[in-house]
C-alpha positions in Angstrom: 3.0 -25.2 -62.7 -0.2 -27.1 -63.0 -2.0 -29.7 -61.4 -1.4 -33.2 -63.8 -3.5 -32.8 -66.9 -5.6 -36.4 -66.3 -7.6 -34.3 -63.2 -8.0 -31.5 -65.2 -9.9 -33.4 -67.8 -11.8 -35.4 -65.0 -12.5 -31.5 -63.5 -13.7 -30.5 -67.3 -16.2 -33.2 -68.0 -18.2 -33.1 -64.6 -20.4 -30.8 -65.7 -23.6 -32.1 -63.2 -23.1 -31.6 -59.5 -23.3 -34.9 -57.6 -26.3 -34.9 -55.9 -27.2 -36.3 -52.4 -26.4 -35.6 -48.5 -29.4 -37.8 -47.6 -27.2 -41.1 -47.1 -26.1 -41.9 -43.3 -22.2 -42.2 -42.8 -20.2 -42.7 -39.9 -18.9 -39.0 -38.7 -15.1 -38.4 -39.0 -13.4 -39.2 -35.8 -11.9 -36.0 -35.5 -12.2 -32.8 -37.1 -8.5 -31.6 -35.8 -8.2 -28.8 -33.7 -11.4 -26.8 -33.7 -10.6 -24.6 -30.9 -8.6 -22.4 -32.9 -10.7 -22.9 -35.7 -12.4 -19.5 -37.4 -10.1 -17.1 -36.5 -9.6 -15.8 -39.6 -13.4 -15.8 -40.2 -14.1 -13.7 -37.2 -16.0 -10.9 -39.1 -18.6 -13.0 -40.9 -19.0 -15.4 -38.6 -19.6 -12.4 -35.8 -22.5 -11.3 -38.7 -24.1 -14.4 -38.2 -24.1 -15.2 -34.5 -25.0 -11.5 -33.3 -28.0 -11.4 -35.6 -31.5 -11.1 -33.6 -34.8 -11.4 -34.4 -34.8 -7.7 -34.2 -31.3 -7.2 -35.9 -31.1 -9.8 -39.0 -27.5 -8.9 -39.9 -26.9 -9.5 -43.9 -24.1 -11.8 -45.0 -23.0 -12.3 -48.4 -21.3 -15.5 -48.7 -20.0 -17.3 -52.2 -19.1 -20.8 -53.1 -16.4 -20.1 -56.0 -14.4 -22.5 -57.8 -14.7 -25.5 -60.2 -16.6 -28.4 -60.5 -15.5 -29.6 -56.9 -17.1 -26.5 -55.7 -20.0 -27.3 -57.6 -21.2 -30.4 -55.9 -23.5 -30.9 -53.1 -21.3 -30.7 -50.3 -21.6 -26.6 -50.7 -25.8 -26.9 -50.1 -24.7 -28.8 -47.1 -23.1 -26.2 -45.9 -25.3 -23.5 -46.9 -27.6 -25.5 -45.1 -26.1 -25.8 -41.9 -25.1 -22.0 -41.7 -29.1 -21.5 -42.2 -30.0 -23.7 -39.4 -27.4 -22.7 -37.1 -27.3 -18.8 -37.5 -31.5 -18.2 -38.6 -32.0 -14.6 -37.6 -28.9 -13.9 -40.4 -30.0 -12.5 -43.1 -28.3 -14.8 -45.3 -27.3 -14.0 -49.5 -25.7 -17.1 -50.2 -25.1 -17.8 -54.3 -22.6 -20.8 -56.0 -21.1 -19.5 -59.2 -18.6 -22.0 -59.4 -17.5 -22.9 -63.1 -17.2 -27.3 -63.9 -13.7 -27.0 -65.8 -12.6 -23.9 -65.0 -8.9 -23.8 -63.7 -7.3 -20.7 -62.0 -5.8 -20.4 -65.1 -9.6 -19.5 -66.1 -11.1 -18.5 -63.5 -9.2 -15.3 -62.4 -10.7 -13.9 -65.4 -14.0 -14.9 -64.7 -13.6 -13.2 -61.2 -13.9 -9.8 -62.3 -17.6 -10.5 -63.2 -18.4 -13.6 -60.7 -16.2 -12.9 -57.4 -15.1 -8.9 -56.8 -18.2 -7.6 -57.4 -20.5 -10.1 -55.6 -18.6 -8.4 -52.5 -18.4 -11.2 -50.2 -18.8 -11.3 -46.7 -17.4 -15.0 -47.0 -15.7 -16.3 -49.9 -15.1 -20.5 -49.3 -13.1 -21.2 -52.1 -11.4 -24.2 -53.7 -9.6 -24.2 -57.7 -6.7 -26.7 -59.2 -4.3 -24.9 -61.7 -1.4 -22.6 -61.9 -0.1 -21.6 -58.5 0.5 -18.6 -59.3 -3.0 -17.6 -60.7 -4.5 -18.9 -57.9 -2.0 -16.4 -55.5 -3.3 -13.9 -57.8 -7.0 -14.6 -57.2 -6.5 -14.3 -53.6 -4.5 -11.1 -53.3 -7.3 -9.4 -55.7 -9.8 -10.9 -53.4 -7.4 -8.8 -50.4 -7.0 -5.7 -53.0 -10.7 -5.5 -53.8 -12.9 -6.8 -51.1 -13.2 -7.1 -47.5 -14.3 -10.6 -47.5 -13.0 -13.8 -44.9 -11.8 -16.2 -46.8 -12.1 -19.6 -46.2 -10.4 -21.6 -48.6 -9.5 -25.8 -48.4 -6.5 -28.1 -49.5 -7.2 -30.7 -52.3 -9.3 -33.8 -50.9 -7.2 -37.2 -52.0 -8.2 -38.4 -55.7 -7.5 -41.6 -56.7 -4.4 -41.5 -57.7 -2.5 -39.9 -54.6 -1.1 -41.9 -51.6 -2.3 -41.7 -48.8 0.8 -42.3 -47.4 2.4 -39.1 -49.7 5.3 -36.5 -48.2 4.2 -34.0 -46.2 7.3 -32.3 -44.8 7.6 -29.2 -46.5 11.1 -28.8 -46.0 11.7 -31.5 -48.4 9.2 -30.7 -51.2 9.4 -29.2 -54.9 6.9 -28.5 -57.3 8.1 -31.6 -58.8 5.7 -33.2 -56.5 2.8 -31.1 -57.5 0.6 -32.3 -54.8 2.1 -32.7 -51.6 4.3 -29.3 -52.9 0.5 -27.7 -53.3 -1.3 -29.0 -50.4 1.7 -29.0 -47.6 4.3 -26.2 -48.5 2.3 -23.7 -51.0 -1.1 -23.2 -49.4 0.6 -23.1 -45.9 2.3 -20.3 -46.9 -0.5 -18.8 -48.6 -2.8 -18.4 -45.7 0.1 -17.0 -43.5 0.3 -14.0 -46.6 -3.1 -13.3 -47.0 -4.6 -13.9 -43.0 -6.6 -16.7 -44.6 -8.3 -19.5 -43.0 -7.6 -23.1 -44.4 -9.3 -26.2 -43.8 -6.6 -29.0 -44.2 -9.0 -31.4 -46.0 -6.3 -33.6 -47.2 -4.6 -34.5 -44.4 -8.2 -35.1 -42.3 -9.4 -37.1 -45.4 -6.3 -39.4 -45.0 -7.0 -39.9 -41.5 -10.8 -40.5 -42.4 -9.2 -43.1 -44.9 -7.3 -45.1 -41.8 -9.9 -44.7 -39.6 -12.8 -46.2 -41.4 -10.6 -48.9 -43.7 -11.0 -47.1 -46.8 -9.5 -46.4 -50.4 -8.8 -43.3 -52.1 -11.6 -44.7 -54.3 -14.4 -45.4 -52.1 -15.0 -41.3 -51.3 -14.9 -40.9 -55.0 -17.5 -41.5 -58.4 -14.3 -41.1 -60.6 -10.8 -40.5 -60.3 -11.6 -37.4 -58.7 -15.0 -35.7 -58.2 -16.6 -36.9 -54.6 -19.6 -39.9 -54.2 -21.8 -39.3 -51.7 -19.9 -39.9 -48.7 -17.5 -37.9 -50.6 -19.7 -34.9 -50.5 -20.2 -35.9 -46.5 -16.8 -35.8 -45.2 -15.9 -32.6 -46.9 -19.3 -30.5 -45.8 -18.3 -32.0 -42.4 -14.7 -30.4 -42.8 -15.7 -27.4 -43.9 -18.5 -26.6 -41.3 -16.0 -27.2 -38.4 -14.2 -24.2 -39.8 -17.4 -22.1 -39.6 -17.3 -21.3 -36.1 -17.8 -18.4 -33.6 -15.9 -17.2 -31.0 -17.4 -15.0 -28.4 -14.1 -13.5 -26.9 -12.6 -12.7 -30.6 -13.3 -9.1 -32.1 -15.0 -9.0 -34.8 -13.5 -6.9 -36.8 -9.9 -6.9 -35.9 -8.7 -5.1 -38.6 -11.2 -2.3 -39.4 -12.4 -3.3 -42.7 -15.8 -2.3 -42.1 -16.7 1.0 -40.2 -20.3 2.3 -39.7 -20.6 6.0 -39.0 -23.8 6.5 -37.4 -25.7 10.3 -38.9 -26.3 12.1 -36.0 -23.3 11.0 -33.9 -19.8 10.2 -35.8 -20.9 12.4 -38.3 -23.9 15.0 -39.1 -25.1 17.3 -41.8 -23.9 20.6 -42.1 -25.3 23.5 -44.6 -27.5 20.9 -46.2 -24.7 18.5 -46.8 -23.0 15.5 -45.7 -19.9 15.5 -46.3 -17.7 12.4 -44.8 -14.1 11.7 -45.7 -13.2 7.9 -45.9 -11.0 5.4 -46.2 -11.6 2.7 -48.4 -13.2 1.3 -52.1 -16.9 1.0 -51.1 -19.2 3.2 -49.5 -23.1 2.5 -48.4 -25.7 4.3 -47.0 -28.2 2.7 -44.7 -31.3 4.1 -44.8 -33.8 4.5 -41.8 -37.7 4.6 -42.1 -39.5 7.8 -44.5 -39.2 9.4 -47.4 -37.4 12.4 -48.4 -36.4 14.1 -51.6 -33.5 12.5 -53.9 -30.0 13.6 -53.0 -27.1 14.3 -55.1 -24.0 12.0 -54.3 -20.3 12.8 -54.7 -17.0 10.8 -54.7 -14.1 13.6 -54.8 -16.6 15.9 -56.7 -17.3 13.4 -59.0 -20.5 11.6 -59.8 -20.2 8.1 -59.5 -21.1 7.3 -62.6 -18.0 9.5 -63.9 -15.6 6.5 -62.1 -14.4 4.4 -64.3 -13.5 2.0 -61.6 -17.2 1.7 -60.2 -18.4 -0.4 -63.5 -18.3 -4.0 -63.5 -19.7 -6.3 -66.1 -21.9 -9.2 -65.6 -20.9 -13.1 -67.2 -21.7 -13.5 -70.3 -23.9 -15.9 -71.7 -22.8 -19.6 -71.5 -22.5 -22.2 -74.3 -25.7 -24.0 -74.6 -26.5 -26.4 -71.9 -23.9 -25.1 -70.0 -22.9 -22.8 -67.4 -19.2 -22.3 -69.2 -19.3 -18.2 -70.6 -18.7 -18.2 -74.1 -16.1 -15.1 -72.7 -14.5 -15.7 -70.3 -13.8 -11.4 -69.6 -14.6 -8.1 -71.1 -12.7 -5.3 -70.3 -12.4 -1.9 -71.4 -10.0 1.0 -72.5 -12.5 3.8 -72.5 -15.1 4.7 -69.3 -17.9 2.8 -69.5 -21.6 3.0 -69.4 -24.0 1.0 -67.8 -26.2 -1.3 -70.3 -26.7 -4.0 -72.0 -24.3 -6.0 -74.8 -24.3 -7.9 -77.3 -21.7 -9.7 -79.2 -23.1 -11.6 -82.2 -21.1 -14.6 -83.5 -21.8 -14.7 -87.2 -18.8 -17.3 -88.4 -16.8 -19.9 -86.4 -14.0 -22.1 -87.2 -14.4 -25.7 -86.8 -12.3 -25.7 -83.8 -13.7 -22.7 -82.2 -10.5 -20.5 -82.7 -11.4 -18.4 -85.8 -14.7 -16.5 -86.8 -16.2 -13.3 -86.9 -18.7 -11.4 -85.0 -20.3 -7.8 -84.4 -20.9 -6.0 -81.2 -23.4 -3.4 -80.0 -24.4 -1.5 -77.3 -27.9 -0.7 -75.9 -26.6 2.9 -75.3 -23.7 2.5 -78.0 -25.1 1.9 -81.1 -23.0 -0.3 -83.3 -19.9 -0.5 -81.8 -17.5 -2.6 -84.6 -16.7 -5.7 -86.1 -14.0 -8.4 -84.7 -12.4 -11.7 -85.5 -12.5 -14.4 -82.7 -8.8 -15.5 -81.3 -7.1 -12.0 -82.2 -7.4 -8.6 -80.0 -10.5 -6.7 -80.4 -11.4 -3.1 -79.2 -14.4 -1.4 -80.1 -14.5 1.9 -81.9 -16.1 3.2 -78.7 -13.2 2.2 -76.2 -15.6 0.7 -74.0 -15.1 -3.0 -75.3 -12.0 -5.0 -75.0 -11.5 -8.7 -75.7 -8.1 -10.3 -75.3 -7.8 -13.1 -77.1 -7.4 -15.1 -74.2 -10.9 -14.4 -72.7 -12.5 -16.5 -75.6 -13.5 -19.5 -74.2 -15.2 -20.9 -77.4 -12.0 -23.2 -78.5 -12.1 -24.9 -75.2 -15.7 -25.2 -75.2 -15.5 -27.1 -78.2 -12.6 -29.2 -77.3 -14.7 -30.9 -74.1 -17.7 -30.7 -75.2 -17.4 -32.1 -79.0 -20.2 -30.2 -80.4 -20.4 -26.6 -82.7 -22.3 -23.3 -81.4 -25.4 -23.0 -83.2 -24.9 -19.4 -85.3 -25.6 -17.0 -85.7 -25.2 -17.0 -81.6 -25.8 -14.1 -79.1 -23.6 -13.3 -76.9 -25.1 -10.6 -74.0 -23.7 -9.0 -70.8 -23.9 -6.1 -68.8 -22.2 -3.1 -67.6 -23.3 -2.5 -64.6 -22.6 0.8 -62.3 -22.0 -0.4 -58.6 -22.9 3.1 -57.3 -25.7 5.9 -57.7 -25.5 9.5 -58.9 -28.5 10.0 -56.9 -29.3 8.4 -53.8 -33.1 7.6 -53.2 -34.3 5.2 -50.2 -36.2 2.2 -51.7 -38.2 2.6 -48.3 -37.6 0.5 -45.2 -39.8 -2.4 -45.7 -38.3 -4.4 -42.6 -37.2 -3.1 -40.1 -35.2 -5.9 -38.2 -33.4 -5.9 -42.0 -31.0 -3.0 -43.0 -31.8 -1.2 -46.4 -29.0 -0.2 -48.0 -28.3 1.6 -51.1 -24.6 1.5 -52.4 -23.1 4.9 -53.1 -20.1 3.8 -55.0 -17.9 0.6 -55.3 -15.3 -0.4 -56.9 -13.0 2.6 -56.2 -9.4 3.1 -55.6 -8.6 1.8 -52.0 -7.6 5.0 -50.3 -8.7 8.3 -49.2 -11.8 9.7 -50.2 -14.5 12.1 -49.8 -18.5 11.5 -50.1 -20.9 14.3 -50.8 -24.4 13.8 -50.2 -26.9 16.7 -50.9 -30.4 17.4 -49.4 -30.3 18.5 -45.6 -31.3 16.1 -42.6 -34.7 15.3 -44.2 -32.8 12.9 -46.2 -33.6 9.2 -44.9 -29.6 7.9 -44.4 -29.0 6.5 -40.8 -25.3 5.8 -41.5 -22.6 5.5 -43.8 -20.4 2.4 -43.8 -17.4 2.6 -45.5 -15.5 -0.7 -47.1 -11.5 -0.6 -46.8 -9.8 -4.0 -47.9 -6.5 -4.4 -46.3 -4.1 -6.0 -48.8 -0.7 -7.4 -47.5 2.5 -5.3 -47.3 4.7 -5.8 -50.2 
């Protein structure tokens, strides 16, 4: 079940954020009830209001979505979260995708999303229901991030006056079914937190004597009071509550060298729970250690590689794949697919790929299954994105055309401080990510000289089936 195709189109051609959060508007009257507002952010938001002058906590946080995620309301609230929290160490990035549905964008997660490793994901797609579940319980599966995710804001075409019990709603009535039966249900599955836009920006509409229309520069994508009143929702959600624990749920544990755990015969050996493990590093230097996962090297896990977007159609920022997956275990370094023929609809051509540690690694045909002879590249013939490209945009890829991405290894065979260059900042160097949630064992080699601190271990908790 989709959203109607007419806002998908609208979604598709606004490829340039709006701009501007300069213009003066009158507030929203009420921003519901903020008291119980956050909890469900309580980790992230307990990074950024602990964080000292001497102790600048780092927090990842990532704007991910489409072209309404795009627009300048996010800045606003990256904004905000800078002047309100500015000891945090703050790592905030957009990679939001103009066009993109969750029909899309769940395969573009596995390069843009999972391996960011969000402290805070805010997040906001149209599309199929059901991938955007999916996106959602992989964020649960695969991270440890809060999520704070929104219901649609009113395009021109809904009533303000639409159904809202949820009792009485179908997917028939795509939006109110979406906004007032599907995501409610949602948040209460995955411990999410969810900013009910929609039903705030109708009672922005009655308050201030407006239209559908007037928050709008089309039939959907937001003007500039548009881009106002939904940083102003959002932000309210951002909040931080003394009394609440910040990690409720054990997600995140830090085990301190020297008192939860210690080195023993010139090792440190820690078992763990979890998919991601970091070492903090303290001031000095010391000689490079060996590091083990289960006896393994890191670079031995399949599980710890993840590769990077690949390039965009010109004057875009729309991949020309949308994934690339493999059969075989991977390597880290560089790839290139080379389009050599293309159809003139964009779902027929031919192309070669290569490795930077591969060599030549085959020959394909766009729009039909391709693995390399190697194993260690996989294209579905859904993860081409060229046909759709072509279909919005109205113009042919200049061949022959490049396309390059990386496999990256999120992990280290050998651990080796970067040096502590400030020390009200941690330096961290990840050990291994990407791993099988569950029980593990690290191995690092080299005796107490080594300069760790700590070990913090990553464990997402995914709901029970």
């Amino acid at each position: 079940m989709t959203r109607p195709a007419l806002l998908l189109a609208l979604a598709a051609l606004a490829a340039v954020p709006a701009g501007g959060q300069d213009a003066k508007f009158p507030p929203p009257k009420t921003l519901g009830p903020v008291e119980t507002y956050g909890q469900h952010l309580r980790r992230s938001m307990g990074l950024m209001a602990t964080s000292t002058p001497e102790k600048r906590n780092t927090v990842r946080v990532l704007f991910y979505g489409q072209s309404i995620t795009e627009q300048a309301w996010t800045r606003a609230v990256a904004d905000d979260l800078r002047k309100r929290f500015p000891h945090a160490n703050f790592v905030i990035e957009n990679r939001a995708i103009g066009g993109h549905s969750s029909q899309r964008l769940w395969r573009t997660a596995e390069a843009d999303l999972y391996p960011f490793d969000p402290d805070l994901l805010v997040f906001h797609v149209y599309g199929s229901h059901t991938d955007y579940e999916a996106i959602l319980r992989r964020v649960r599966e695969r991270t440890t991030a809060d999520i704070l995710h929104t219901t649609d804001h009113l395009a021109a075409r809904d009533a303000v006056d639409e159904p809202t019990d949820p009792a009485g709603l179908t997917p028939k009535q795509w939006e109110p079914w979406f906004n007032h039966a599907f995501l409610p249900d949602v948040t209460k599955k995955y411990r999410t937190e969810l900013a009910d836009v929609r039903g705030l920006w109708k009672q922005y509409l009655r308050d201030c004597g407006l239209k559908p229309q007037d928050l709008l520069k089309d039939g959907v994508h937001l003007n500039a009071r548009g881009d106002f009143l939904m940083a102003e929702l959002v932000k309210a959600h951002l909040r931080y509550d003394p009394d609440a624990k910040a990690e409720p749920d054990g997600r995140v544990t830090t085990l301190n060298v020297g008192k939860e755990i210690d080195w023993k015969d010139g090792k440190l050996t820690v078992p763990f729970e979890g998919n991601r493990v970091v070492l903090v590093c303290k001031p000095g230097e010391g000689k490079p250690a060996a590091v083990r996962i289960d006896g393994k090297k890191p670079s031995e896990w399949a599980e710890c590689y993840a590769a990077t977007r690949a390039t965009a159609f010109p004057n875009t920022n729309w991949p020309v794949l949308l994934r690339v997956t493999s059969e075989k275990p991977p390597v880290a370094g560089e790839w290139t697919l080379s389009v050599t023929e293309l159809s003139a609809d964009g779902k027929g051509g031919k192309f070669t790929v290569a490795g930077s540690v591969t060599g030549e690694d085959g020959a394909g045909e766009v729009g039909r299954r391709f693995v390399s002879p190697s194993g260690r590249v996989v294209i579905e013939p859904e993860d081409w994105n060229l046909d759709y490209c072509y279909q919005v945009f109205k113009r042919p890829l200049p061949l022959p055309f490049a396309v390059k991405w990386k496999a990256d290894l999120r992990g280290t065979d050998e651990f080796a401080s970067p040096g502590v260059k400030d020390p009200a900042v941690e330096t961290t160097v990840t050990a291994a990510a990407g791993l099988p949630n569950g029980q593990h064992t690290l191995e690092l080699a080299g005796g107490p000289g080594v300069p760790v601190a700590a070990v913090r271990v990553y464990r997402p908790t995914p709901p029970g089936p």
